[in-house]
C-alpha positions in Angstrom: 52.8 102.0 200.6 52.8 98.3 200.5 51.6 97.8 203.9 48.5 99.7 202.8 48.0 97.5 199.8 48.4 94.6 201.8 46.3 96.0 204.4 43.4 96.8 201.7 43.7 93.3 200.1 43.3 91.6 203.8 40.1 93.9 204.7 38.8 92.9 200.6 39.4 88.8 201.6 37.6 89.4 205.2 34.3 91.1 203.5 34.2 88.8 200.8 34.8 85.6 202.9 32.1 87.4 206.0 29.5 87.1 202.2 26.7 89.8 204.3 24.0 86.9 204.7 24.2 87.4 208.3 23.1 84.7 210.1 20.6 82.2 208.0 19.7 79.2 208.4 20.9 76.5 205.4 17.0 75.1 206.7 14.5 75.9 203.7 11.4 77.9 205.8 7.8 75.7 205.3 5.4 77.6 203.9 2.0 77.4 206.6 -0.2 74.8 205.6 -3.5 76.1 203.7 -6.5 75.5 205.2 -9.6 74.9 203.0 -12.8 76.4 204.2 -15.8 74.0 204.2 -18.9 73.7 202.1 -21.1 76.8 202.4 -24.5 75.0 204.0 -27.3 74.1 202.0 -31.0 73.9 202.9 -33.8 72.1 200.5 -37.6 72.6 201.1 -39.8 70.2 200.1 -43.6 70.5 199.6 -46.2 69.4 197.2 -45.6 70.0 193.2 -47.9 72.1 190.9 -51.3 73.3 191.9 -52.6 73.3 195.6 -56.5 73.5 196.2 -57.8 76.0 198.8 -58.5 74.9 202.4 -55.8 72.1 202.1 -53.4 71.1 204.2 -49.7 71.8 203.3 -46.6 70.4 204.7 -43.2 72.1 204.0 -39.9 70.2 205.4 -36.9 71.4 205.6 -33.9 69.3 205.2 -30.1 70.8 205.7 -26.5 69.9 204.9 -25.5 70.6 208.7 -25.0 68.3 211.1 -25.5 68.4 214.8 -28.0 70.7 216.6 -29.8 72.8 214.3 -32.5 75.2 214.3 -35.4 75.8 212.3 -36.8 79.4 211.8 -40.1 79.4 209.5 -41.4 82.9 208.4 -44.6 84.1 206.1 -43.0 87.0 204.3 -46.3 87.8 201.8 -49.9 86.9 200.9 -53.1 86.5 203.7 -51.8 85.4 207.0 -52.5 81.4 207.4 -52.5 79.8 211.0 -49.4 76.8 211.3 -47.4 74.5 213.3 -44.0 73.9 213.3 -42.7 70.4 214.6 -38.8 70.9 214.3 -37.9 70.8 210.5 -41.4 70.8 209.0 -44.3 73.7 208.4 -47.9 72.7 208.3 -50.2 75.4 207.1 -53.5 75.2 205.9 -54.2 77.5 202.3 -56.1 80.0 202.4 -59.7 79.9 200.5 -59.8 82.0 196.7 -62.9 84.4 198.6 -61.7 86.2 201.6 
């Protein structure tokens, strides 16, 4: 009966000195770096302030936060239809007259 106590006490010492971490490292892990997104882009249009007379010429220009090769895209989206000319970042329109 002793030899099973002793027996039971050894197999005790054995799990308790074996501690069941299994394996890891003493190295803390690094989190992953964070990564910031950038800006959001921002586009400002310029043009003349307050009231426009009719049959004058208007200039728009666009001017963005990007860098690099960037594109333009101008688009009338209401009112009478006005010829223009685009030149890269700037719109030149003439306005319409008050009489159709």
């Amino acid at each position: 009966m002793q030899i099973n106590h002793l027996v039971l006490l050894l197999v005790c010492c054995v799990l308790t000195a074996c501690g069941g971490g299994g394996g890891s490292s003493s190295t803390p892990s690094t989190p992953p770096p964070t990564t910031t997104p950038p800006p959001a882009p921002t586009v400002d249009i310029t043009g003349p302030q307050g009231s426009i007379l009719e049959k004058t010429a208007v200039t728009l220009t666009a001017e963005t936060s990007l860098t690099g090769n960037v594109t333009y895209t101008w688009q009338q989206l209401d009112g009478k239809p006005v010829e223009h000319t685009v030149n890269g970042n700037q719109l030149t329109f003439q306005t319409p007259g008050c009489f159709w």
